[in-house]
C-alpha positions in Angstrom: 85.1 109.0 118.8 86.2 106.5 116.1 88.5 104.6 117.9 85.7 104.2 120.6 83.4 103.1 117.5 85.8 100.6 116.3 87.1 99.1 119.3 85.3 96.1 118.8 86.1 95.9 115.5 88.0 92.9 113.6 91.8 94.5 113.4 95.3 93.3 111.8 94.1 90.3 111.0 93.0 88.0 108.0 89.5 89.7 106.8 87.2 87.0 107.5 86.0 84.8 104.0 82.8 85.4 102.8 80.8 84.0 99.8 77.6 86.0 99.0 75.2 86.6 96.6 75.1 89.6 94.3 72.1 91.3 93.0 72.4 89.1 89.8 72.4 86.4 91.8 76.2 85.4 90.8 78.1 84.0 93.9 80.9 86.7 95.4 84.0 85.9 97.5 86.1 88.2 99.1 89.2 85.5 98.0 88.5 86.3 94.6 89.8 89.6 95.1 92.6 88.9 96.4 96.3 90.9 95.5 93.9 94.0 95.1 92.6 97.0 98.2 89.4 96.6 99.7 86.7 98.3 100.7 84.1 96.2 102.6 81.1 98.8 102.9 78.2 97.4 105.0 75.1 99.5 104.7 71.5 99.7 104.6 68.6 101.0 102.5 66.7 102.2 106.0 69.8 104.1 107.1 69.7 107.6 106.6 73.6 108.6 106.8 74.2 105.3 104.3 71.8 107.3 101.9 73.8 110.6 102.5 76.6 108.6 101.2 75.5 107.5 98.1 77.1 110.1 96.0 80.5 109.6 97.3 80.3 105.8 96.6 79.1 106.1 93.1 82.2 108.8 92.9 84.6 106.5 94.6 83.7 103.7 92.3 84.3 105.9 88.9 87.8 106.8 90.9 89.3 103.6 91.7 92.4 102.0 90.2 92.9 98.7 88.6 93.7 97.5 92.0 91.1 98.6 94.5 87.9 97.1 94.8 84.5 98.6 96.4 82.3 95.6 97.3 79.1 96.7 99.4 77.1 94.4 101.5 73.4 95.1 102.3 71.6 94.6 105.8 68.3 94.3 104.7 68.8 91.0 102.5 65.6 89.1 103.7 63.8 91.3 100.7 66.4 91.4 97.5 63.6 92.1 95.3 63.4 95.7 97.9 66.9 96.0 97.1 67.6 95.8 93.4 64.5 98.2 93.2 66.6 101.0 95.3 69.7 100.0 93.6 67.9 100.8 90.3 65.8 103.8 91.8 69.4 105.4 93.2 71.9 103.9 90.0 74.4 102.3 92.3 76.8 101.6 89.9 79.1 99.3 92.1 78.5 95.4 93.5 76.1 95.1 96.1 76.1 91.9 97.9 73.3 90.2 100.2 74.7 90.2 103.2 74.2 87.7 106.4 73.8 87.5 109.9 76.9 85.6 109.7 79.0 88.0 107.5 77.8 90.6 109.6 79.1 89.0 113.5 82.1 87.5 111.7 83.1 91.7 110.7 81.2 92.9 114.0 79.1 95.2 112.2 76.5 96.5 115.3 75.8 100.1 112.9 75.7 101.3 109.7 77.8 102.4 107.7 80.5 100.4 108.9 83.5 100.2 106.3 86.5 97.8 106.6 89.8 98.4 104.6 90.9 95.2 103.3 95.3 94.7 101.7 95.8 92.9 99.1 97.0 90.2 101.3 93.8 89.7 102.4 94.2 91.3 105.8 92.6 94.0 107.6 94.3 97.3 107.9 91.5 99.6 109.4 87.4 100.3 110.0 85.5 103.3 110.1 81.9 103.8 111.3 79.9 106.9 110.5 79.8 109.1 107.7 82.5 109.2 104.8 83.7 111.1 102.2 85.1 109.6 99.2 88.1 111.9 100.0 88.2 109.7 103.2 87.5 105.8 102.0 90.2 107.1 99.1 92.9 108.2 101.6 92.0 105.0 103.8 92.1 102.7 100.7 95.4 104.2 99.4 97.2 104.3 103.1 96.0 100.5 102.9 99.2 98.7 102.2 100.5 95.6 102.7 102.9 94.8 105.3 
């Protein structure tokens, strides 16, 4: 099922660039995280199975190591006033980032959550769609090497 989920997905490549706002307002590029893993989480706050994962984010996030990153990116941007509201009302305690319609068809995201595993050369390793566990996003971020 998730190869059939993913087979549209960007793969082995450079992870598309990206500069987007964070809930602050402060400007965020994917470059700037460069030499580190990645984990590109695109979500939303309508989406039912991205609210079931919640609590393995905010887990994942206390777990990671000096060189993994979680940087999430929100569909429902149009409203960021909606947004930092549920990211107070739910303590997400990682970067959330504004996402676009351009961010969104350069990473073919077509459903959420859709979570892209990023080396620290700055190229794509693997995707996921569904559901995950932080057990899962931490074996995909630690089998995300560079080549």
């Amino acid at each position: 099922m998730s190869a059939y989920q993913t087979r549209n997905h960007v793969s082995q490549q450079p992870a598309p660039e990206f500069s987007l706002l964070d809930l602050a307002g402060n400007r965020v590029s994917l470059s700037a995280y460069r030499h580190k893993k990645v984990l590109l989480h695109f979500w939303a706050t309508w989406c039912g199975v991205c609210r079931a994962e919640l609590p393995s984010l905010r887990s994942l996030q206390r777990s990671l190591g000096p060189d993994e990153v979680l940087l999430t990116i929100v569909e429902d941007s149009d409203d960021a006033e909606a947004v930092r509201r549920f990211a107070r009302e739910h303590e997400l305690e990682y970067p959330v980032l504004l996402g676009t319609d351009a961010v969104r068809r350069a990473y073919r995201v077509r459903s959420f959550p859709t979570n892209y595993y990023v080396n620290g050369d700055g190229s794509i390793r693997t995707s996921t769609v569904g559901l995950s566990t932080r057990f899962g996003m931490s074996l995909h971020l630690f089998r995300t090497e560079s080549d």
